[in-house]
C-alpha positions in Angstrom: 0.0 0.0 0.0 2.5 2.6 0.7 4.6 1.1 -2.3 8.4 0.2 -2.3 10.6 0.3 -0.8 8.0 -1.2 1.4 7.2 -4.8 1.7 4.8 -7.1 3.8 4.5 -10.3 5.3 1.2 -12.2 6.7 1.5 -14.1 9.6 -1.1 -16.7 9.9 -2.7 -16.9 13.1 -5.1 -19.5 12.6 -9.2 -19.0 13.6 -10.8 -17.7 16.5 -14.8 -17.1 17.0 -15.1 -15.3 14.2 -12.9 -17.0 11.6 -9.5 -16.9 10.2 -7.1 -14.2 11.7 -4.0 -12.8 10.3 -1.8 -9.7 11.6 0.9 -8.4 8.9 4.3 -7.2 9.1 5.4 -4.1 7.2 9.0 -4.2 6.3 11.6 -1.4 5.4 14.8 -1.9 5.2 18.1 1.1 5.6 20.1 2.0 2.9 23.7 1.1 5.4 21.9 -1.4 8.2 23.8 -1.5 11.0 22.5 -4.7 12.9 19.5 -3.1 14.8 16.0 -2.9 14.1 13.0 -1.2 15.5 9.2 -2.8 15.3 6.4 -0.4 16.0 3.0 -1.2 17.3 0.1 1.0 16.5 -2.9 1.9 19.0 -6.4 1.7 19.4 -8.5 2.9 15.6 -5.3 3.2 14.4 -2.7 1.1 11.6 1.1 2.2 10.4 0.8 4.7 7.7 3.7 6.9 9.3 6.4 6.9 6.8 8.2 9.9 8.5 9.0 7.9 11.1 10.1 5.0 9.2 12.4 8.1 7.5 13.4 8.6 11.3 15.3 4.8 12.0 16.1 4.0 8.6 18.1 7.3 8.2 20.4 5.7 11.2 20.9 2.4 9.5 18.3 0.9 11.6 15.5 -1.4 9.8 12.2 -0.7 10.1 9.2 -3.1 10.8 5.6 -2.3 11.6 3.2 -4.5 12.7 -0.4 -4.1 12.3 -2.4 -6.3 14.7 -4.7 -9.0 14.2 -8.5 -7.4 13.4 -6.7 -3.6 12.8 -5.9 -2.0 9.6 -4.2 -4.3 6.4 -5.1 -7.3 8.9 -8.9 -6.9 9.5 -10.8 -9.1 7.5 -14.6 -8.8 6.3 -15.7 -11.5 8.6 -14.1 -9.8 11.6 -15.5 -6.7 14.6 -12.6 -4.3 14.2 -10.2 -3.7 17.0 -11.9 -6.5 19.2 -9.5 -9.1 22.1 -11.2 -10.5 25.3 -7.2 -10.4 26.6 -4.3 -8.2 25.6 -1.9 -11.2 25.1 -4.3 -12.8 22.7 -1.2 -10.7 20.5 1.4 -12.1 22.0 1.4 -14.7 19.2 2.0 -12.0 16.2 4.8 -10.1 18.6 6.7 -13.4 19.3 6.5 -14.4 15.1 7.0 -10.9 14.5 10.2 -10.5 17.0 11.6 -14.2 15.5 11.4 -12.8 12.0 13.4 -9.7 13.1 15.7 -11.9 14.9 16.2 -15.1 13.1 15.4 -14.5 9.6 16.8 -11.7 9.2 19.6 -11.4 11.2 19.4 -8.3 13.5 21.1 -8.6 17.0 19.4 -5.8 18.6 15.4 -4.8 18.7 13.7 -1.5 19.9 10.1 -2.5 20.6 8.3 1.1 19.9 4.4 1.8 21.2 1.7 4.4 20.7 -1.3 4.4 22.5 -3.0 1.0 23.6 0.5 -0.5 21.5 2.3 1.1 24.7 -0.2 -1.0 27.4 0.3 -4.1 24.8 3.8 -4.4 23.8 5.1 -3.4 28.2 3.0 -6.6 29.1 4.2 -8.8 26.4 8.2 -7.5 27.3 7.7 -8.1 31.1 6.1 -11.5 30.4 9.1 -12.3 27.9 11.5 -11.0 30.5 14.7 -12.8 30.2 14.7 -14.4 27.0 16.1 -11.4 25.6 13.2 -10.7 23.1 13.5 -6.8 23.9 16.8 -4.6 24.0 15.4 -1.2 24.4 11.8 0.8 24.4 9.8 3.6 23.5 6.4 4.3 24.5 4.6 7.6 22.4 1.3 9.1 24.5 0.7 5.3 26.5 -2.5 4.4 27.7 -2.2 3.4 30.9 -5.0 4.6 32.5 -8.6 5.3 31.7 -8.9 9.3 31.0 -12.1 9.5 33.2 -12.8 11.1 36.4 -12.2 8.8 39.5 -15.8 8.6 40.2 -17.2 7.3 37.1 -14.4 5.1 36.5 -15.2 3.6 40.0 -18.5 3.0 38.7 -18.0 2.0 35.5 -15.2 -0.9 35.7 -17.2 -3.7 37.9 -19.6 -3.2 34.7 -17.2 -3.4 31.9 -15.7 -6.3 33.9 -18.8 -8.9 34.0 -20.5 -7.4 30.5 -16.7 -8.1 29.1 -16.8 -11.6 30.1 -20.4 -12.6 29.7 -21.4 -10.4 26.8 -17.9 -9.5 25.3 -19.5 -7.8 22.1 -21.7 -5.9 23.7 -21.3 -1.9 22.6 -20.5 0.1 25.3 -21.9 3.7 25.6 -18.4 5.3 25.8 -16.1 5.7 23.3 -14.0 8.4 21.4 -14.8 11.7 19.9 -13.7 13.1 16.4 -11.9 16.0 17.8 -8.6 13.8 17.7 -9.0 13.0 14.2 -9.9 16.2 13.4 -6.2 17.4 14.9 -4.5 15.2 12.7 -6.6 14.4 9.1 -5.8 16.7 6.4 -9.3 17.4 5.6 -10.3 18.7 8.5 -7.2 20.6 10.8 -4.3 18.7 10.4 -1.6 18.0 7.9 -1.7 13.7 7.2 -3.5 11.4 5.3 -4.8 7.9 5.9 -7.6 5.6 5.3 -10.3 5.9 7.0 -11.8 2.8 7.1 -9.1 1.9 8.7 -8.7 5.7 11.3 -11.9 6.7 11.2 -12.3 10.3 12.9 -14.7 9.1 16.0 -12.8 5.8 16.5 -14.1 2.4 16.3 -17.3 1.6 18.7 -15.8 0.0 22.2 -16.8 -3.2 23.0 -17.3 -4.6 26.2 -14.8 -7.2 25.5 -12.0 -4.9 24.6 -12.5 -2.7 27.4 -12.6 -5.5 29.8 -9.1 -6.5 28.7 -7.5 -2.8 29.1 -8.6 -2.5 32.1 -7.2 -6.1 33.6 -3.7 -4.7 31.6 -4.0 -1.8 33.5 -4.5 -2.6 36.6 -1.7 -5.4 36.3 1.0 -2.3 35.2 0.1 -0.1 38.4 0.6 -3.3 40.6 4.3 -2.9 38.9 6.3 -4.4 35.9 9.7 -5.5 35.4 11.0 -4.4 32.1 14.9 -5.0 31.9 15.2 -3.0 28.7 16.0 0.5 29.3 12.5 2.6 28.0 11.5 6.4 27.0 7.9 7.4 28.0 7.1 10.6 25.8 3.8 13.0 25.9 2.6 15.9 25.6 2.5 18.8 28.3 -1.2 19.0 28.5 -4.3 17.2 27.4 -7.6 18.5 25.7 -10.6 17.3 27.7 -13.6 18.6 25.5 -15.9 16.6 23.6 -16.0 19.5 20.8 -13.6 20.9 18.9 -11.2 23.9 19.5 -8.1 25.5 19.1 -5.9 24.3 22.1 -5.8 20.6 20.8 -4.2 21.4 17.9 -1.3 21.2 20.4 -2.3 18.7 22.9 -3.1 15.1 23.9 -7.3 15.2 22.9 -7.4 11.2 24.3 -6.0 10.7 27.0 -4.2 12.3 30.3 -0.7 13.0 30.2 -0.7 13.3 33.9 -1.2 9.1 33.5 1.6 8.6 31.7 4.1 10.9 34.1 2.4 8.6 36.9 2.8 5.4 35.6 6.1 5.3 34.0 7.8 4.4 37.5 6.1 1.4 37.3 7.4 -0.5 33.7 10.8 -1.2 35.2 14.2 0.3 36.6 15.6 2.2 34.1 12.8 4.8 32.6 13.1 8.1 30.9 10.4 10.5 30.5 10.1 13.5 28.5 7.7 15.9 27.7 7.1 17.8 24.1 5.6 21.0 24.5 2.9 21.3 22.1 2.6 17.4 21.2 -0.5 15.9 19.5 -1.4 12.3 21.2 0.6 10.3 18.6 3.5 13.0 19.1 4.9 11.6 15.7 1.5 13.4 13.8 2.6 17.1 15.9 3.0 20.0 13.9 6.4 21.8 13.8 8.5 22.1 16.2 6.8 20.1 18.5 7.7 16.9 15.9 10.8 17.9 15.6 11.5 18.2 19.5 10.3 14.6 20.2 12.6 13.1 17.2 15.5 15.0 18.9 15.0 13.7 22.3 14.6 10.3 20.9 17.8 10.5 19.1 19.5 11.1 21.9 18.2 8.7 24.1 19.1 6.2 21.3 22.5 7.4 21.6 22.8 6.2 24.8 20.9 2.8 25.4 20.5 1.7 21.8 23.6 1.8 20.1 24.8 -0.2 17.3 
């Protein structure tokens, strides 16, 4: 889809409920590889179309892979409820083909496992459970979701629902779910500067099922207990957050999903060595910001890189 010098791979991940389910693995290799790799995980509504930051590795010598999850983007299939898991290691399978691929096939001795969103909450549980096997040599979380961005009462209220709906009637809709002022910030056509499918990204988000929300919030509450990530990882976010349902000015340069205050609380708990930064002005995938705020982040990355994810 984004044409050479792309390439992709299916992984075959048998049937579940609803049928046959694949994830795919986007591949892009540097013109002078050095030996390391990065694989990025998407969030929630959301696929790779970010060839920028592919730009961003490959320009280092470090190969690029992207993996779009089972049921999201170039993997969902007709038959298939967009977006939907009862559990988030139901993807460990396509992370552990994906990291083997990277690894094995073709030859890379050192891996940067990078997040955005809900691919932050999936890809810290999947490292910690892989702990010592050496799956992971370094991390980078963009905007993670580690907490619900609801006020304490009505998430008090709301989780011992989500919880018994998600296990007895896992595809029932839930009457929460996303607003378009998000999309708005980032799809040309409305305020931003990208483009992207949106069957794939559409503008409100996909509907949230009781299923999926079930599984976030066990993931959740498992991080705050603590994790023990031995790679070395860089939380970034924005400064502030946008908490309106309707659109306006301020979240052109702010996180319109979630709460950064979340992500400065919960970084602590992924492990012993964490770095967190924070890019004035930052969209919630900081990699979509407008000037200079996308340039700040890539800078700070770079030289974090330069310290725990050298050649």
């Amino acid at each position: 889809m984004l044409g050479m010098p792309y390439e992709r791979h299916t992984i075959d991940l048998g049937t579940d409920d609803e049928g046959p389910v694949t994830a795919t693995l986007v591949r892009r290799h540097a013109e002078q590889p050095d030996g390391r790799a990065v694989l990025y995980v998407h969030g929630f509504s959301d696929y790779f179309f970010q060839s920028h930051l592919a730009d961003f590795y490959t320009s280092r010598g470090i190969n690029f892979y992207a993996l779009d999850l089972r049921k999201y983007g170039r993997s969902l299939l007709p038959h298939q409820t967009p977006n939907f898991c009862r559990d988030l290691s139901e993807y460990y399978p396509e992370l552990d083909e994906a990291a083997r691929v990277i690894r094995a096939e073709d030859g890379h001795d050192r891996l940067l496992v990078t997040g955005h969103s809900t691919g932050c909450l999936i890809t810290a549980l999947w490292a910690h459970d892989r702990r010592g096997t050496g799956a992971v040599d370094a991390m980078f979380f963009n905007s993670p979701f580690f907490d619900m961005n609801v006020p304490r009462h009505i998430k008090l209220a709301m989780t011992p629902i989500a919880l018994r709906k998600g296990r007895t009637q896992p595809y029932y809709k839930m009457p929460v779910g996303l607003n378009d002022v998000y999309g708005s910030s980032i799809h040309r056509d409305r305020y931003g500067e990208w483009e992207y499918k949106l069957e794939w990204k559409p503008l409100p988000g996909f509907p949230v099922y009781a299923g999926w929300l079930r599984a976030i919030l066990v993931a959740q509450k498992r991080l705050h207990v603590g994790l023990d990530i031995q790679a070395p990882i860089i939380v970034a976010s924005s400064t502030a957050s946008y908490k309106r349902a309707r659109w306006g000015e301020a979240a052109r340069a702010a996180d319109s999903v979630l709460d950064v205050d979340h992500m400065a609380r919960w970084t602590p708990a992924l492990g012993r060595r964490t770095t967190l930064v924070r890019v004035e002005g930052g969209l919630h995938d900081l990699t979509l910001s407008a000037e200079p705020s996308r340039k700040q982040l890539f800078d700070e990355l770079g030289r974090w890189m330069d310290a725990y994810f050298t050649a």
